[in-house]
C-alpha positions as CSV (number, residue, x, y, z in Angstrom):
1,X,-239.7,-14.5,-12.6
2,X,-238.9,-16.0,-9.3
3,X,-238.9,-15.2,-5.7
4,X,-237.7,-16.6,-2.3
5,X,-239.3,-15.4,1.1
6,X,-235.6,-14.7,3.8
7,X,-237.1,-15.1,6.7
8,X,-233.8,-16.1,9.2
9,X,-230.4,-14.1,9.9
10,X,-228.7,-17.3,7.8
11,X,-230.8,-17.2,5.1
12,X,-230.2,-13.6,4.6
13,X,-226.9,-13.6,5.5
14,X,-226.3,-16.4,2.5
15,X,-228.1,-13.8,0.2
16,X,-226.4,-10.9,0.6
17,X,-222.7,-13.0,0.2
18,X,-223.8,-14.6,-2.5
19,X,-224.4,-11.5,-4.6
20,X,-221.1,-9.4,-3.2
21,X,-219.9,-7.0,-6.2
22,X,-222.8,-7.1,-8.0
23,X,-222.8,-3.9,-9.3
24,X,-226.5,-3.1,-9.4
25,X,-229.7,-3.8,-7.3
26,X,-233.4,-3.3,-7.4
27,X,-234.7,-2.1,-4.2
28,X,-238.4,-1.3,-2.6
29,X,-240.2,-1.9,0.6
30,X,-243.3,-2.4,2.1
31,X,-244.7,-0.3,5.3
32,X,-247.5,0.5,7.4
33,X,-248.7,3.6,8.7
34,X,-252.0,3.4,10.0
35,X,-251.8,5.1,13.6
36,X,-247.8,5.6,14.2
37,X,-245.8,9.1,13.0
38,X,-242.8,6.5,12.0
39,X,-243.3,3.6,9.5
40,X,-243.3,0.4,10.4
41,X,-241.1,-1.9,7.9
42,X,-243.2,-5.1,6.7
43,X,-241.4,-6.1,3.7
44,X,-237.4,-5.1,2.0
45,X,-237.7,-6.3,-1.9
46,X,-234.2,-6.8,-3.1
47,X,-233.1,-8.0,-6.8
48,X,-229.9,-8.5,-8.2
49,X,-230.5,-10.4,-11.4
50,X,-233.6,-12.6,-11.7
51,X,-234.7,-13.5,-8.2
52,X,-236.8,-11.0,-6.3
53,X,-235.5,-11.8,-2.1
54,X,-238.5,-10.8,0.0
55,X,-236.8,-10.2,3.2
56,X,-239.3,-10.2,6.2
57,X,-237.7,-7.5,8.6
58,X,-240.2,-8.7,12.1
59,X,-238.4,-12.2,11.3
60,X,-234.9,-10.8,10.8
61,X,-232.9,-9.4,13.3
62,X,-228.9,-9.0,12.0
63,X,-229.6,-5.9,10.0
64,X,-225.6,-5.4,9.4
65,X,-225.3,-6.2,6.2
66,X,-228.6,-4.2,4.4
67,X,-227.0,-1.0,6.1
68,X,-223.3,-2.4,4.3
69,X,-225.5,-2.8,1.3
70,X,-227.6,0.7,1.0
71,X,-224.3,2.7,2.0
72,X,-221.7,0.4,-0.4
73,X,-220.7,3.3,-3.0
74,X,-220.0,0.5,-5.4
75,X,-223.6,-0.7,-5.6
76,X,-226.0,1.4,-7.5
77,X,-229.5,1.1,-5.9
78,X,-232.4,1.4,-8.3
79,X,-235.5,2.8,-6.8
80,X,-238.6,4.4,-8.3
81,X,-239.7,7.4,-6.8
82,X,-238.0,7.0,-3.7
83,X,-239.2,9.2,-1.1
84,X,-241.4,7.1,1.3
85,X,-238.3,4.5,0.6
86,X,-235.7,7.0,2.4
87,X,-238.3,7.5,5.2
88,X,-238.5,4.0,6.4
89,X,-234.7,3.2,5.6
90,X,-233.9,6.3,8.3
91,X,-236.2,5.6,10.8
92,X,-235.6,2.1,10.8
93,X,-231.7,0.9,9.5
94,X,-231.0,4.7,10.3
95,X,-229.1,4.8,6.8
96,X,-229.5,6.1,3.0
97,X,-229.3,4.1,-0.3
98,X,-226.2,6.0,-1.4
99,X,-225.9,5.7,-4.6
100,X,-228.8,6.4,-5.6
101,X,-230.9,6.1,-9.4
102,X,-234.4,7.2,-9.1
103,X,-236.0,5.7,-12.4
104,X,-238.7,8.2,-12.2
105,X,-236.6,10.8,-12.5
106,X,-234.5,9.2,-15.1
107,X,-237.5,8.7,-17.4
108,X,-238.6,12.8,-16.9
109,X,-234.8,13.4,-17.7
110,X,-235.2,11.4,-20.6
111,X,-238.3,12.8,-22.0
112,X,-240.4,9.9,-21.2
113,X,-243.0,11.6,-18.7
114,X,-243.1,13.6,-15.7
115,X,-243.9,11.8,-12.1
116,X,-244.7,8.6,-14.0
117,X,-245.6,6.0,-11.4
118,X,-244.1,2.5,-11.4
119,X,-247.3,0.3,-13.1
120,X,-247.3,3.3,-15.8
121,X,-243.9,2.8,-16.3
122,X,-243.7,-1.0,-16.2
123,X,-246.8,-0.9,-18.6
124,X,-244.9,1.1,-20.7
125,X,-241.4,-0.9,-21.1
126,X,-242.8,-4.1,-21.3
127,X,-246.8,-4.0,-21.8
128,X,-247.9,-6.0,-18.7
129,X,-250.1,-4.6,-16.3
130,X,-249.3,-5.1,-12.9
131,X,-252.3,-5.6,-10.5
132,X,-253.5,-2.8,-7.8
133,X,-255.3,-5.5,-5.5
134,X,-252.5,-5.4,-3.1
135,X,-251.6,-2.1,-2.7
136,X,-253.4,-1.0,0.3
137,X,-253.5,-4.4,2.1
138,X,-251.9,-5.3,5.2
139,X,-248.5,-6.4,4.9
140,X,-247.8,-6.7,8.9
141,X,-250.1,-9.6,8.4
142,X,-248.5,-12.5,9.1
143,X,-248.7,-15.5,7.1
144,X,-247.8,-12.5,3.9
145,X,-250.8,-14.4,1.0
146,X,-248.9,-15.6,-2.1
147,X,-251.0,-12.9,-3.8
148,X,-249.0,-10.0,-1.6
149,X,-245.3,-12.0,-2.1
150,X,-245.9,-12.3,-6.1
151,X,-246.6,-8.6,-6.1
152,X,-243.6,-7.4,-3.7
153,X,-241.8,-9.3,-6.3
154,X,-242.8,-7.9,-9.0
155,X,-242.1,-4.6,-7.7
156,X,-238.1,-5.5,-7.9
157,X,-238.0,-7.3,-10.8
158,X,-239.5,-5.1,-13.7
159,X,-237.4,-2.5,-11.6
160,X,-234.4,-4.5,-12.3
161,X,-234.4,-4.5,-15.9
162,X,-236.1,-1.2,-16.8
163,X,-233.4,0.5,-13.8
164,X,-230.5,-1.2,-16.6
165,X,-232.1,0.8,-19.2
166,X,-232.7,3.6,-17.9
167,X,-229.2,3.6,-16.3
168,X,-227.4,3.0,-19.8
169,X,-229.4,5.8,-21.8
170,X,-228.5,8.1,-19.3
171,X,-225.3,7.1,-19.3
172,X,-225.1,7.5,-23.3
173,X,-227.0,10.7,-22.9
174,X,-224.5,12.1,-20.7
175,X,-227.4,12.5,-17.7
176,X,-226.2,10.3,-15.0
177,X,-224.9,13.4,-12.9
178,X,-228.3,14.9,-13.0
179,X,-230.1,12.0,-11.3
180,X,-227.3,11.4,-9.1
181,X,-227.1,14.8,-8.1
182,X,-230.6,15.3,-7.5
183,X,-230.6,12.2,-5.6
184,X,-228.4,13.2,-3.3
185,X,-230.3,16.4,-2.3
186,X,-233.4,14.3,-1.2
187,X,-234.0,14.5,2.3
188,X,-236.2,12.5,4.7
189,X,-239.5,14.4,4.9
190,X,-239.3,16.5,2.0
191,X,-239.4,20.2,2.8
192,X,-241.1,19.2,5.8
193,X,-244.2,19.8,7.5
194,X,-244.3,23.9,7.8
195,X,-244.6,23.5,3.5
196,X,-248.3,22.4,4.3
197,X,-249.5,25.9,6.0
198,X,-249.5,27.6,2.8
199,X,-251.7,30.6,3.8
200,X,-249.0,31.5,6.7
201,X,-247.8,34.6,4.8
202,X,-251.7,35.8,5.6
203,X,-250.6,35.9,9.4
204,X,-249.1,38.6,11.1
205,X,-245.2,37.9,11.8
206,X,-246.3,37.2,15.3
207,X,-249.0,34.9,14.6
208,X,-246.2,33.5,11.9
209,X,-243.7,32.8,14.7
210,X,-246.3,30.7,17.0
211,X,-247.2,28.5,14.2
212,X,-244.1,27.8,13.7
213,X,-243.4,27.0,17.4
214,X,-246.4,25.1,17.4
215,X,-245.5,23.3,14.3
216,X,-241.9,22.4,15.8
217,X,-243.1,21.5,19.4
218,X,-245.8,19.1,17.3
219,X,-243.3,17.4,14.9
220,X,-241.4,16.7,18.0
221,X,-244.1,15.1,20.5
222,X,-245.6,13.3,17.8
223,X,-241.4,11.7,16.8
224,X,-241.7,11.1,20.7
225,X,-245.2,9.2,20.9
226,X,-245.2,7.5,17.7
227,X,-247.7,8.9,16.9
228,X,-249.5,11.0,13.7
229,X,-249.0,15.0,13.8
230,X,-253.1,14.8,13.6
231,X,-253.7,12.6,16.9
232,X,-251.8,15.4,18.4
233,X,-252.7,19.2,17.0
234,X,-254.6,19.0,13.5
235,X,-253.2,22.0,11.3
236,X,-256.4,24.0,11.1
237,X,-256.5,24.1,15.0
238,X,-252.9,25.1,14.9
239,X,-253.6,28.0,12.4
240,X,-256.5,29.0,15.2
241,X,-254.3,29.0,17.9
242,X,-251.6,31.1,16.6
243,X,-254.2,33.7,15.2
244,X,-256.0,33.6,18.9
245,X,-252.8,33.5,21.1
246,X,-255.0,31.7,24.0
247,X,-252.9,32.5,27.1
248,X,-255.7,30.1,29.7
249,X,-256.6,26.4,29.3
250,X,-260.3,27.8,29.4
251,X,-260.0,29.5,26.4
252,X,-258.1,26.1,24.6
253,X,-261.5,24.4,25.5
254,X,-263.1,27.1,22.8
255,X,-261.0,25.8,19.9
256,X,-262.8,23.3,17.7
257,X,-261.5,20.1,17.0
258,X,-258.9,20.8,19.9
259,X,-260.2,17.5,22.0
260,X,-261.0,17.9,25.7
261,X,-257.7,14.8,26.2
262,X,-255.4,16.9,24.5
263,X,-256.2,20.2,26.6
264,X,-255.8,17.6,29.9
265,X,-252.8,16.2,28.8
266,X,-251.0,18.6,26.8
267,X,-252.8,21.9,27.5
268,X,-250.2,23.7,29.5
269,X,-247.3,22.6,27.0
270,X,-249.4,24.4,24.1
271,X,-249.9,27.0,26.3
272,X,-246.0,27.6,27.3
273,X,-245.2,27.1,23.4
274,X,-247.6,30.0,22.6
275,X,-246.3,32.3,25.0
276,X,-242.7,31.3,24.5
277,X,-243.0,31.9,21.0
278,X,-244.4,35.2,21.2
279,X,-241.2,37.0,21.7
280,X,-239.1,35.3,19.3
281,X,-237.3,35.8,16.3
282,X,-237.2,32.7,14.7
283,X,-236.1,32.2,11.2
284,X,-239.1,31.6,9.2
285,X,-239.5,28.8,6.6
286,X,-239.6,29.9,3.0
287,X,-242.7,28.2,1.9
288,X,-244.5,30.9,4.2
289,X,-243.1,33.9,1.6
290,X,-246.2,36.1,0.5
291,X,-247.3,35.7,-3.1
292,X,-245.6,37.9,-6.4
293,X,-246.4,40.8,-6.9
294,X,-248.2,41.7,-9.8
295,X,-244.7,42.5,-12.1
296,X,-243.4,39.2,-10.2
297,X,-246.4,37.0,-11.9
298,X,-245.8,38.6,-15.3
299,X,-242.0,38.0,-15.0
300,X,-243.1,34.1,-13.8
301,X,-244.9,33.2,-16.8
302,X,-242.1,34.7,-19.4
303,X,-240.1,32.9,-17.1
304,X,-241.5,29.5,-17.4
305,X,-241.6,29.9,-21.3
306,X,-237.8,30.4,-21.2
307,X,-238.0,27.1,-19.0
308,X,-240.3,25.4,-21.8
309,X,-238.3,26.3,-24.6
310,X,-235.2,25.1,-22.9
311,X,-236.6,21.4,-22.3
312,X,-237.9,21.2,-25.5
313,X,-234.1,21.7,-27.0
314,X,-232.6,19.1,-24.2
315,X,-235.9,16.9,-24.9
316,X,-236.7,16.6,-21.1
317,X,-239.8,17.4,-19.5
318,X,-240.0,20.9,-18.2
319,X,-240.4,20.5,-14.5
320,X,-236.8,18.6,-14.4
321,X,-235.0,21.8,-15.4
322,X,-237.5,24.0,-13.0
323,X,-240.9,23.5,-11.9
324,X,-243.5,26.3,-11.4
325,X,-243.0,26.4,-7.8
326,X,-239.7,27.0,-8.8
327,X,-239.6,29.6,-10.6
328,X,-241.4,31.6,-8.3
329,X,-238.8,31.2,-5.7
330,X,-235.9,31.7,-7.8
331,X,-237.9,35.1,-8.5
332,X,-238.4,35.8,-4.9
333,X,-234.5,34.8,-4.0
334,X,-233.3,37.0,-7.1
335,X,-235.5,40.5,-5.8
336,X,-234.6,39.8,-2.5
337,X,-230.5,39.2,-3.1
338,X,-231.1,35.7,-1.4
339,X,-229.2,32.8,-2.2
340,X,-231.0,30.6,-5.0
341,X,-232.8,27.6,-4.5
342,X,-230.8,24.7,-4.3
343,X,-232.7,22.8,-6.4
344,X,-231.5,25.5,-9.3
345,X,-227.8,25.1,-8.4
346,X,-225.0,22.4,-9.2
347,X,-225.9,20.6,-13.2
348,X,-229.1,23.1,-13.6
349,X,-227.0,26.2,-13.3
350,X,-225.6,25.4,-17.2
351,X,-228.7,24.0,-18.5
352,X,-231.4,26.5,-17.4
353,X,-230.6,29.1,-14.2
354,X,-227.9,31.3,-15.8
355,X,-230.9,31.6,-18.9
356,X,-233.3,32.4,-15.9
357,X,-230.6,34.5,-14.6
358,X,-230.5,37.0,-17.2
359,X,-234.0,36.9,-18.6
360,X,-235.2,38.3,-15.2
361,X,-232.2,41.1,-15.1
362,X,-233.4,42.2,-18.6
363,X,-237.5,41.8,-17.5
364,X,-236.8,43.6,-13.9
365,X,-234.4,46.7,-15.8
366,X,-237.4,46.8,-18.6
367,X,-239.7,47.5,-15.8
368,X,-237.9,50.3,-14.1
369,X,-237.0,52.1,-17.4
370,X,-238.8,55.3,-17.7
């Protein structure tokens, strides 16, 4: 396995024409995020065939054709578990991979192991074990160490070959649409940062809506800093502001771990954000729905057996058809008369949420017969 460091807009530019209508690539990238709320790009791994192309983005400056590249429809990108990936393509090309073949979703979809990480799966396909040394080091460092450029490498080219694979038994199997699908729903960010405050049901709806003010006013300070959400508002003193409603800067001096510079500089914008938020009737995010009920959790676990039994007969790994969390929403969307999930809609409608579907009508109309 070989690998050549791009380092200039012609050496790159010679790459990227040399492989036009390849129909597949291997890509990954390394970051750092130390003390910034946006990554910072260090390395783009790309490989078409043999050759792993390091491509050093602070040396690089004509970014044209990567964006042509991630957003050609024509080009499948393989990437394994892509979701810090997305984040530093957006924030720093301001484009997608599109299409997209995640291979650790393929291999769950295949039956091969749920949330497998890339050595596990490398390990697995071809019994080498790739080394960890360089995982956490520095890769704004600038000569990169031949140690860091063999193992960026590696991370394309393994992906290369086990992405074909993966790609074809899909394809045989009739599951491409699944990871594509599934693909295309990812997001930058996940379900974003109000997901972490999982004890907000406990507040009042007040308290509720000032978190999530606070949370919002946070996310964008700390986009327009550069800076981590922590350096700014940690989330257990944002949890104790929205329970305390302080209405003084005084009485933001009484919160611990709310630093003295924060109150100086920021104390009257928390203070507005409180008070604004007081009064509002913002729409609430649905990580913050209280727990089941006691008939819910009952209905959950017969539920997630119906879920079992179903990836046992399409040989997947249960959490690809619905995962726990899941399964409680779809519950809480079904009570409620809210639209479903969209994680339980498009190929997962046929293979498990019209089974869901019915199980709970017959479980809810058991548990209101006389």
């Amino acid at each position: 396995m070989t690998h050549q460091l791009i380092d200039t807009d012609d050496g790159l530019s010679a790459v990227l024409k040399a492989h036009i209508g390849e129909h597949f690539v291997a890509v990954d990238t390394e970051f750092r995020r130390r003390d910034t709320f946006f990554p910072q790009p260090a390395l783009l791994q790309l490989c078409w065939k043999e050759t792993a192309y390091l491509i050093d983005p602070t040396k690089v400056s004509d970014l044209d054709g990567i964006v042509e590249l991630l957003a050609n429809p024509t080009t499948v990108k393989f990437i394994h578990s892509p979701s810090e990936d997305l984040e530093v393509f957006d924030c720093w090309l301001g484009v997608l991979p599109e299409p997209l073949f995640d291979t650790q979703r393929a291999l769950a979809a295949l039956g091969r192991g749920f949330g497998l990480g890339y050595r596990a799966m490398v390990e697995t396909y071809t019994g080498e074990i790739i080394s960890k040394e360089e995982t956490t080091s520095d890769w704004l460092r600038r000569p990169l160490s031949t140690q860091q450029l063999s193992y960026a490498a590696l991370d394309v080219t393994y992906l290369r070959k086990i992405g074909q694979q993966l790609y074809d038994t899909c394809a045989d199997k009739g599951r491409l649409e699944w990871i594509f699908e599934d693909t295309r729903r990812l997001g930058v960010g996940g379900r974003g940062p109000a997901a972490k405050f999982r004890s907000a049901w406990k507040l009042t709806d007040t308290q509720q809506q000032i978190l999530n003010a606070l949370i919002d006013w946070r996310e964008s300070e700390a986009r327009r800093l550069d800076r981590p959400r922590s350096w700014l508002l940690p989330d257990k003193v944002m949890v104790t502001l929205a329970k305390r409603r302080p209405t003084h800067l005084a009485q933001l001096g009484t919160v611990d771990g709310l630093h003295d510079s924060v109150i100086r500089k920021r104390g009257d914008q928390i203070l507005d954000t409180i008070d604004r938020s007081s009064s509002l009737s913002a729409t609430l995010p649905p990580a913050w729905a209280p727990p089941l009920t006691v008939d819910e959790r009952s209905w959950a676990a017969r539920l997630s057996e119906v879920v079992k039994q179903r990836a046992v007969e399409l040989d997947v790994a249960p959490e690809v058809l619905c995962a726990t969390k899941d399964v409680e929403r779809f519950i809480q969307a079904f009570v409620s008369q809210q639209a479903l999930p969209p994680e339980l809609l498009g190929w997962r409608e046929t293979a498990i949420t019209h089974q869901l579907e019915r199980k709970l009508s017959d479980l809810i109309a058991r548990s209101s017969a006389p």
